[in-house]
C-alpha positions in Angstrom: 126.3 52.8 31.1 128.2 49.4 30.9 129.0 47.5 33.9 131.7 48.3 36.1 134.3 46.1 35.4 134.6 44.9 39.2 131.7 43.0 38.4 132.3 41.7 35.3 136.1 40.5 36.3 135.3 38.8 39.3 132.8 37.0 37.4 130.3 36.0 39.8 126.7 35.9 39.9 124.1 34.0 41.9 120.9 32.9 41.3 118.2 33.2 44.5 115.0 32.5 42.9 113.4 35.9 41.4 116.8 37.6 42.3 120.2 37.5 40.8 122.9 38.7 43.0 126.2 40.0 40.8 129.0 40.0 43.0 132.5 42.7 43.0 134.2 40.7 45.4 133.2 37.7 48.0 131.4 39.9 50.2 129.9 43.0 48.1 127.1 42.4 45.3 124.1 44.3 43.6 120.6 42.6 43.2 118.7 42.4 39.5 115.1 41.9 40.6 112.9 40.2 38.2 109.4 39.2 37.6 110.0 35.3 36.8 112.2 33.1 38.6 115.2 32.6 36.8 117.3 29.7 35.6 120.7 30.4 34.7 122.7 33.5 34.8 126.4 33.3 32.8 128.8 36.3 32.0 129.3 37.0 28.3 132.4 39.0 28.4 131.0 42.4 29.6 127.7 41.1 29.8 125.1 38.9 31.9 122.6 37.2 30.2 120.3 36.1 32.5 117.9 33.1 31.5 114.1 32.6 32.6 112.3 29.7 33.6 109.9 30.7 30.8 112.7 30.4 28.3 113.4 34.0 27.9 116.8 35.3 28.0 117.9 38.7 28.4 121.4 40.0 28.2 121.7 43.4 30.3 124.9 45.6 29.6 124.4 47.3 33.4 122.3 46.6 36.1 119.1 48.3 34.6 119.3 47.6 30.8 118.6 44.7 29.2 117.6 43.6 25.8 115.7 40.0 25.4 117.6 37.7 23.1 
């Protein structure tokens, strides 16, 4: 299931160490847990790829599916 495009249209996601908080609006957001600590998350039209300390990058399409790019 793709993400909802309140997520992807406001365009926001935050990086807090292990977590990534991907935000609908200013105040509402979902968390992606991960193992590593993460160094740069950037939207990709209607998807995040999310980019490891370790150099691994991962580009989910929803909250829970990824694929490692």
């Amino acid at each position: 299931m793709p993400w909802d495009l309140k997520y992807s249209n406001f365009g926001i996601a935050k990086i807090d160490r292990k977590n990534v908080k991907v935000f609908s609006d200013p105040n509402n957001y979902i968390t992606i847990g991960l193992v590593d600590e993460v160094d740069n998350a950037v939207w990709t039209g209607g998807e995040l790829n999310i980019t490891l300390k370790n150099g691994e990058v991962r580009r989910y399409s929803d909250r829970n599916y990824y694929i490692t790019i």
